[in-house]
C-alpha positions as CSV (number, residue, x, y, z in Angstrom):
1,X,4.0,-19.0,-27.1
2,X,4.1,-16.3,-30.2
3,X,6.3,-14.0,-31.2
4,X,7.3,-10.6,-30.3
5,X,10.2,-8.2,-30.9
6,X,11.5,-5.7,-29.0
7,X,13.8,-2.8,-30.4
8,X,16.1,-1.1,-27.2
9,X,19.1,1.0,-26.5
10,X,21.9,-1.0,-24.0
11,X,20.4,1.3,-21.3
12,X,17.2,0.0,-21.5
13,X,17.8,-3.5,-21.6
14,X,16.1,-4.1,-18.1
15,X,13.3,-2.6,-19.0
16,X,13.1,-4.8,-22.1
17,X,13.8,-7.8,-20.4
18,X,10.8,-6.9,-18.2
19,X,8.7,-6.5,-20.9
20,X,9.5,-9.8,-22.4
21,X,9.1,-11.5,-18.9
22,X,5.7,-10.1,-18.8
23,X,5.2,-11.3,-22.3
24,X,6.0,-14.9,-21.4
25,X,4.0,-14.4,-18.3
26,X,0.6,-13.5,-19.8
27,X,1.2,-16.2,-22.6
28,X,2.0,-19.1,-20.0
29,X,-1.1,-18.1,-17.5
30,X,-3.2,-15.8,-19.2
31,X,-2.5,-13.0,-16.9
32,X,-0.8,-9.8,-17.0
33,X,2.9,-10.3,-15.3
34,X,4.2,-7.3,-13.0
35,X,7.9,-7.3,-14.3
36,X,7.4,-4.1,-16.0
37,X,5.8,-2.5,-12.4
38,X,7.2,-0.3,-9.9
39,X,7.5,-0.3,-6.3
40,X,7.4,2.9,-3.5
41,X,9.5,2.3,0.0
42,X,11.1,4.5,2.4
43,X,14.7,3.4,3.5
44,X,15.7,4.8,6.9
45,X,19.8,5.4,6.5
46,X,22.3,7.7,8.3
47,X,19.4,9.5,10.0
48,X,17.6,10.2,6.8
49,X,14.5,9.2,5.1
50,X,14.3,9.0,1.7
51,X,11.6,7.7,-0.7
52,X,12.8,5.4,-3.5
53,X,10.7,3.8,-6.0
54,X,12.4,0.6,-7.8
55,X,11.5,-1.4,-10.2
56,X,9.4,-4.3,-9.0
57,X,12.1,-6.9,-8.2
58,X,13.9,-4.0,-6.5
59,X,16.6,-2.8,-8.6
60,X,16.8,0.5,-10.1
61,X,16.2,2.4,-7.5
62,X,15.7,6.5,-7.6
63,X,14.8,8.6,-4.8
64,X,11.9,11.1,-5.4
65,X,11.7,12.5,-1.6
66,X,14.7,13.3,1.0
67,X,13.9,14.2,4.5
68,X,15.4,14.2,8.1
69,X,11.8,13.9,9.7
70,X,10.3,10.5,8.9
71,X,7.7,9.5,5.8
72,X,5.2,7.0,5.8
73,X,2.6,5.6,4.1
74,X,3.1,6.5,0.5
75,X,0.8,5.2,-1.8
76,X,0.3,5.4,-5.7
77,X,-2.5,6.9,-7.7
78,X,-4.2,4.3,-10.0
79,X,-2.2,6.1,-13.4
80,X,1.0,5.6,-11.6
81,X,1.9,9.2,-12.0
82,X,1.7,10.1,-8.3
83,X,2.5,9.1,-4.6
84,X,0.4,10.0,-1.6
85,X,2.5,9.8,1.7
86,X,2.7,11.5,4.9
87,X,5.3,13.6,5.7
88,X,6.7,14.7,9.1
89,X,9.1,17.5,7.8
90,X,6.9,20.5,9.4
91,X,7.1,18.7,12.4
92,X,3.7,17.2,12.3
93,X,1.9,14.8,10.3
94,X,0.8,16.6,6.7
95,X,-0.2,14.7,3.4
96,X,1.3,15.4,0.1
97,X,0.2,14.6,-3.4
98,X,3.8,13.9,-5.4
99,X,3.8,14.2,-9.0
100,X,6.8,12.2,-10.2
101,X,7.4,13.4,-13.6
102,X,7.5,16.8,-12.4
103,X,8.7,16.5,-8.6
104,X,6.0,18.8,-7.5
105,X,4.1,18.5,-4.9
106,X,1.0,20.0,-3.1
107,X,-0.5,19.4,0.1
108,X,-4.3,17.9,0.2
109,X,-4.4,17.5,4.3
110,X,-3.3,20.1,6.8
111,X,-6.1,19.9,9.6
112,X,-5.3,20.5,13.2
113,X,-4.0,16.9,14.9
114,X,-3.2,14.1,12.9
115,X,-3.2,14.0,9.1
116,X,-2.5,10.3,7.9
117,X,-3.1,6.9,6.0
118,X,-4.3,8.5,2.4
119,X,-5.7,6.3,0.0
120,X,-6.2,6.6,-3.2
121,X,-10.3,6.4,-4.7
122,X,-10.5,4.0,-7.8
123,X,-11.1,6.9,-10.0
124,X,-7.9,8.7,-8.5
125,X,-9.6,12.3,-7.5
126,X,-10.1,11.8,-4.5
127,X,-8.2,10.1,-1.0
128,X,-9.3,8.6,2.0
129,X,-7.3,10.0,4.8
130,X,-7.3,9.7,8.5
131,X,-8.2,12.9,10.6
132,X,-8.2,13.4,14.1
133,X,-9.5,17.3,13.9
134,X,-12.2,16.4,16.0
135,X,-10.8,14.3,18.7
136,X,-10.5,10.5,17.9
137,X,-8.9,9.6,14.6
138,X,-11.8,9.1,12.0
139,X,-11.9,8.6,8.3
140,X,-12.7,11.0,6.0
141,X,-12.7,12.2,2.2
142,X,-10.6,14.7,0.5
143,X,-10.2,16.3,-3.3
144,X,-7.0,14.8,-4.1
145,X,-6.6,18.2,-6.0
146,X,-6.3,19.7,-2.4
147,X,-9.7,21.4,-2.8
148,X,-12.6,21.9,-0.8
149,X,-13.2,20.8,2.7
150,X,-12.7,17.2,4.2
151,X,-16.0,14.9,4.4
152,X,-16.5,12.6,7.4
153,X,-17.0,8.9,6.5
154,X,-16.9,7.4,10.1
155,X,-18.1,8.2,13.0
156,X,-16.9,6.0,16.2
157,X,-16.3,6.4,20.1
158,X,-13.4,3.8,18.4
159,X,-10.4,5.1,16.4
160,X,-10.8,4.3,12.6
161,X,-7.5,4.2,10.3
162,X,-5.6,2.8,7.7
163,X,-8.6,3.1,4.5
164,X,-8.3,1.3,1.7
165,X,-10.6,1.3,-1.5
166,X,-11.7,-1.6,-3.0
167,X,-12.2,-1.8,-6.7
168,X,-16.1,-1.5,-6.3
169,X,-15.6,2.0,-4.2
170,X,-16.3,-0.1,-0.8
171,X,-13.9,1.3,1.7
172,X,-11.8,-1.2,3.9
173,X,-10.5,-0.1,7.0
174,X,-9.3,-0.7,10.9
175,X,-11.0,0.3,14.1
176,X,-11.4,-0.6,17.7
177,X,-14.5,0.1,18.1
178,X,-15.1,-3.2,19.0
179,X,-13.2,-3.2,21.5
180,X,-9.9,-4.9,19.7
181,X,-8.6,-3.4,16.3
182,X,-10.4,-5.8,13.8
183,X,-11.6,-5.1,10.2
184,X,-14.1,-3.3,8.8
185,X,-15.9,-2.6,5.8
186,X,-18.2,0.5,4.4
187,X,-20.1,1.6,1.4
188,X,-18.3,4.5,-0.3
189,X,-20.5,7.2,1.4
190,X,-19.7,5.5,4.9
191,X,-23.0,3.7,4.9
192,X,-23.8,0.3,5.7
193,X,-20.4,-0.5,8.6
194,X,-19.9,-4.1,8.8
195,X,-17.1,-6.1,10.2
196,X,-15.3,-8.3,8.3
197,X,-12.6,-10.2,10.5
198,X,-13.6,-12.7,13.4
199,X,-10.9,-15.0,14.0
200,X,-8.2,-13.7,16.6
201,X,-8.0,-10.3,18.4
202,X,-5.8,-8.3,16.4
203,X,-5.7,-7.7,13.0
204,X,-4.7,-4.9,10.9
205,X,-4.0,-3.3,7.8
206,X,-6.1,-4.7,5.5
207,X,-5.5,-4.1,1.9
208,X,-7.9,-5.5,-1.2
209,X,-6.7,-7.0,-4.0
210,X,-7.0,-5.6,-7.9
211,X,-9.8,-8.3,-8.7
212,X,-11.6,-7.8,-5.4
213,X,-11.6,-11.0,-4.6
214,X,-9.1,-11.3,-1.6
215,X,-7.9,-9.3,1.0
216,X,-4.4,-9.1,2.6
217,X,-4.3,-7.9,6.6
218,X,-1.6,-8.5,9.4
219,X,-2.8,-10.7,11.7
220,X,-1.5,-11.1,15.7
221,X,-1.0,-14.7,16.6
222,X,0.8,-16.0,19.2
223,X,2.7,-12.5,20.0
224,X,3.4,-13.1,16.0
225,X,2.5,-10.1,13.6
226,X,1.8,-12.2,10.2
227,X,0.6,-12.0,7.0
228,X,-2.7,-13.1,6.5
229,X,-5.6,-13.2,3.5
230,X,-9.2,-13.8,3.5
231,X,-11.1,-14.8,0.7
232,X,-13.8,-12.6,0.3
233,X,-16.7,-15.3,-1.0
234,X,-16.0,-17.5,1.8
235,X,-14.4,-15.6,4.5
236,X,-11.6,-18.1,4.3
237,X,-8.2,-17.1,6.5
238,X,-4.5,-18.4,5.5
239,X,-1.4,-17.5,7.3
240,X,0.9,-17.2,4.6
241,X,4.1,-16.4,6.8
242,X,6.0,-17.5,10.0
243,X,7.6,-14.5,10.8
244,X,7.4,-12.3,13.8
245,X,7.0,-8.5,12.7
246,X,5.1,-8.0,9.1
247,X,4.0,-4.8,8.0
248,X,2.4,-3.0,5.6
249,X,0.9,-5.3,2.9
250,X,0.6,-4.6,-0.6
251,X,-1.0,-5.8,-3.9
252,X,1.0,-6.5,-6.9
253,X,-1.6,-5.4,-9.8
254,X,-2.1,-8.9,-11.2
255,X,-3.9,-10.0,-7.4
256,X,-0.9,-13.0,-7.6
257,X,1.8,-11.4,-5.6
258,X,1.7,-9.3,-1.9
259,X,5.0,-7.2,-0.6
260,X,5.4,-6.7,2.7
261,X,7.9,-5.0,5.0
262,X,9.1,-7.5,7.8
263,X,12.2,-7.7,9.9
264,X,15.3,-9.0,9.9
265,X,18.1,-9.0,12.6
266,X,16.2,-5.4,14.3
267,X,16.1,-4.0,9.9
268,X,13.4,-3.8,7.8
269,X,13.3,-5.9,4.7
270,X,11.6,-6.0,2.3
271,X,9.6,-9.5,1.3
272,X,7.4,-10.6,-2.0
273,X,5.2,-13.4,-0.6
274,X,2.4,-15.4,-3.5
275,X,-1.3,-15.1,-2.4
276,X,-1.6,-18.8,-1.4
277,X,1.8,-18.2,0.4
278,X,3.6,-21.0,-1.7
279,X,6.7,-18.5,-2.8
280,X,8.4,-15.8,-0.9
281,X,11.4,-14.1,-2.3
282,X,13.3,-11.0,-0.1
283,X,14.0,-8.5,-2.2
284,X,17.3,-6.3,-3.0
285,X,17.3,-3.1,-2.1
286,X,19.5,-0.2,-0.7
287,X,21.1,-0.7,2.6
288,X,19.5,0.4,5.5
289,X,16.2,-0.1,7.3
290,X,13.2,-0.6,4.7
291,X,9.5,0.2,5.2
292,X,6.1,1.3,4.2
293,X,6.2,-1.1,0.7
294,X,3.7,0.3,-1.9
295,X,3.5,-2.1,-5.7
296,X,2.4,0.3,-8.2
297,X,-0.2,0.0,-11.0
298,X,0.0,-1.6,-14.3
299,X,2.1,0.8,-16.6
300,X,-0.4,3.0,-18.6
């Protein structure tokens, strides 16, 4: 396999031990491992919300955010060094930008209505975010430095939500303009709308892998809210899970691994399922009811 020596203090042995898993990793497959990654969730607990990030198997766990109102949707910046979420706190929807080194914070979308879903551009300065300013929800783009004004990127009778970037700067997203919520894809301006998802009449949430070459949604089948991937050459769909309430998908860097948030006995757990749905490991994490997953970047 090679060699490789590691130098560490008895507090940062699982940090090392993460390091040398990754090592193994890349040696065995000739990919990066994610041992060494981090994880964002929100826990729901004693009529709190807080926002923990963990290390990617779940341990380690640190709270950066503390609220009584709920949080959503946190998301990282392609660095790692930030979170986008939406916060309820002010008693409507806002989004924050969350520097974690430093714990401060600033706000990047206030409008009238809803503020929600950010996503992160592959460059990191700017998010997509979901608006409803001007009646129904719509996408649009915002400095992720909280200048500036918001620029429109759809423009439906539908409602369009939940944006995600794709490595080329394509945006994926949901809408009903079709009449069902299905998937959709867009050129980073918000030209050239095409949908992307044909088989059943509900799917959400889709979320594109690192290497662009697959893409994770939750798909309704059978009154069954499952994950699901599409390969993007061939259009391809696997149902990777039999469960009955999956939520919120999320790429590990490396393309090889998806978290989700699913349920358990009325609590959310947290669940690591393999793109071709072959492993699926539950995760350990704090006590309460566990949502809104997010698998950070590659350490920089």
């Amino acid at each position: 396999l090679g060699g490789a020596a590691y130098i560490t203090n008895n507090d940062q042995l699982r940090a090392a031990g993460h390091r040398i898993a990754d090592f193994i990793y890349e040696k065995l497959t000739g990919e990066k491992g994610v041992f060494s990654t981090r994880i964002a969730y929100v826990v729901k607990s004693r009529g709190q919300f807080l926002l923990q990030i963990a290390d990617a198997d779940g341990q380690g766990a640190a709270t950066a955010l503390t609220s009584a109102e709920p949080i959503i949707s946190p998301t990282w910046s392609p660095d790692g060094s930030k979170l986008a979420y939406v916060s309820f706190e002010k008693k409507k929807p806002i989004i924050y930008v969350h520097s974690l080194a430093s714990g401060r914070r600033h706000i990047v979308a206030n409008q009238k209505g809803s503020n929600s879903a950010p996503a992160w551009s592959p460059d990191g300065s700017k998010l997509a975010v979901v608006l409803s300013k001007d009646g129904n929800s719509q996408i649009y783009l915002v400095n992720a430095d909280g200048s500036g004004a918001p620029q429109r990127l759809t423009n439906s009778s539908g409602i369009d939500t939940e944006p995600r970037f794709a490595p080329d700067g394509s945006i994926y997203f949901t809408s009903d303009r079709g009449g069902s919520p299905q998937l959709y894809r867009m050129g980073p301006g918000g030209s050239d709308v095409q949908r992307v998802s044909f088989e059943g009449s509900y799917n959400v949430s889709p979320r594109p892998s690192a290497d662009g070459r697959t893409l994770a949604f939750i798909s309704r089948r059978e009154g069954r809210f499952q994950l699901a991937v599409m390969d993007l050459a061939s259009r391809q769909v696997q149902v990777l899970t039999d469960s009955h309430k999956d939520e919120s998908p999320s790429f590990a860097p490396n393309s090889r691994m998806i978290l989700i948030a699913t349920e358990i006995g009325g609590r959310g757990v947290l669940s690591a399922v393999s793109s071709d749905g072959r492993i699926k490991q539950r995760l350990s994490v704090a006590a309460g009811d566990v949502r809104e997953p997010a698998w950070g970047p590659f350490a920089k």
